[in-house]
N, C-alpha and C positions, 0 to 999 in steps of 0.2 A: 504494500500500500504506500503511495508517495506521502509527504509530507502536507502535502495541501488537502488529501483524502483525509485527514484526522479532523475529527470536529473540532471543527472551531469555536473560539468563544467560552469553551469552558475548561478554565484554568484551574486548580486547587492551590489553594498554600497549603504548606508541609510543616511538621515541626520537625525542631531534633529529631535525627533518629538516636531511638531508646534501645540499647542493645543491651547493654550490663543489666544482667538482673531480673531482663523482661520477659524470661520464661520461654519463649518463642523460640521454634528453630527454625527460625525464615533465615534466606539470606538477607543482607545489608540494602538491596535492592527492592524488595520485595515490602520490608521495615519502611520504606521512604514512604511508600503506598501505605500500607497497614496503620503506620501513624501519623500521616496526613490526613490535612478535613478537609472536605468541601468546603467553599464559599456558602455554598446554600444552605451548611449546616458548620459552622467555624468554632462550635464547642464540642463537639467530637469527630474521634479519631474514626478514622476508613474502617480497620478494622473492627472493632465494636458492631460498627452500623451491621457489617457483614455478618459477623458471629451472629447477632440476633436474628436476622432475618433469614441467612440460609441456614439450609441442613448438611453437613458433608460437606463444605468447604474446603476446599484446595488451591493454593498459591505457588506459584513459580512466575521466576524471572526467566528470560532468555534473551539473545539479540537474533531480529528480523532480518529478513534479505536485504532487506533496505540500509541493513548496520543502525538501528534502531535499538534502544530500548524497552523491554517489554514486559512488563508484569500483567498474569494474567489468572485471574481467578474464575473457579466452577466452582457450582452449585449447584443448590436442588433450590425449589422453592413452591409454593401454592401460584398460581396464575389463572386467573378467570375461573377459578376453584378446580382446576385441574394440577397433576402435577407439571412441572417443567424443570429442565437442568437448563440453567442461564450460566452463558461465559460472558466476563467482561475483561476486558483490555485496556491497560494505560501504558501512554507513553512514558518513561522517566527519563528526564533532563536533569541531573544533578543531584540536588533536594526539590525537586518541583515534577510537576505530572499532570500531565492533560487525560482525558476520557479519550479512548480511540474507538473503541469498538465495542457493542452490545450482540448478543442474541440469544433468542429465546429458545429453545429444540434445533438450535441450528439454524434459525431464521435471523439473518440480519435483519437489525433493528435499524432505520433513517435516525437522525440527526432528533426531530422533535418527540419519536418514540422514544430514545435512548432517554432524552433530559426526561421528561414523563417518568420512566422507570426509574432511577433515579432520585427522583422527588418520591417516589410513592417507597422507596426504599427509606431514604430518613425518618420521612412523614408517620415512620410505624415503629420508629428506635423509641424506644423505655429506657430512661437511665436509671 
């Protein structure tokens, strides 16, 4: 996917990554995402949001053909009260990350599906 394929427009800020002590056996890569927040939700961390709402969660990093960046997390989750396994894709730049890519059973998700998703994902975090 080129670099102008990635959605645009939705940035994250990051915090430190939390490595000592925090349990996790992500890579350093994967940590950037996990405890980074959305803009649209800036008091909690990525991971949280995800622990809550999927079932079976799994994270990895890799780099794309592109020589990209890529964290990318599966799941399970309820959708239209069915079940679905939903992967999601970020780019990582540093300590920062964009949303790349969504989809639902293997159905890519457009741009205003993806943010939708997204929103309904925070919109249902319990702290």
């Amino acid at each position: 996917m080129k670099r102008s394929a990635i959605l645009p427009c939705i940035v994250f800020l990051t915090v430190g990554i939390m490595t000592a002590g925090c349990g996790d056996d992500y890579d350093k890569t994967v940590l950037v995402v996990r405890n980074g927040n959305f803009y649209m939700n800036p008091n909690v961390p990525v991971g949280k949001v995800f622990d809550q709402f999927f079932a079976n969660g799994k994270w990895k990093s890799f780099t794309s053909t592109e020589n990209e960046t890529i964290v990318e997390f599966n799941g399970e989750c309820t959708w239209y009260n069915a079940p679905a396994n939903m992967k999601v894709q970020f780019n990582v730049e540093g300590t920062d990350f964009i949303l790349r890519y969504v989809d639902i059973n293997g159905v890519k998700m457009d741009f205003d599906d993806s943010i939708a998703i997204m929103d309904k994902v925070l919109s249902e975090y319990k702290s």
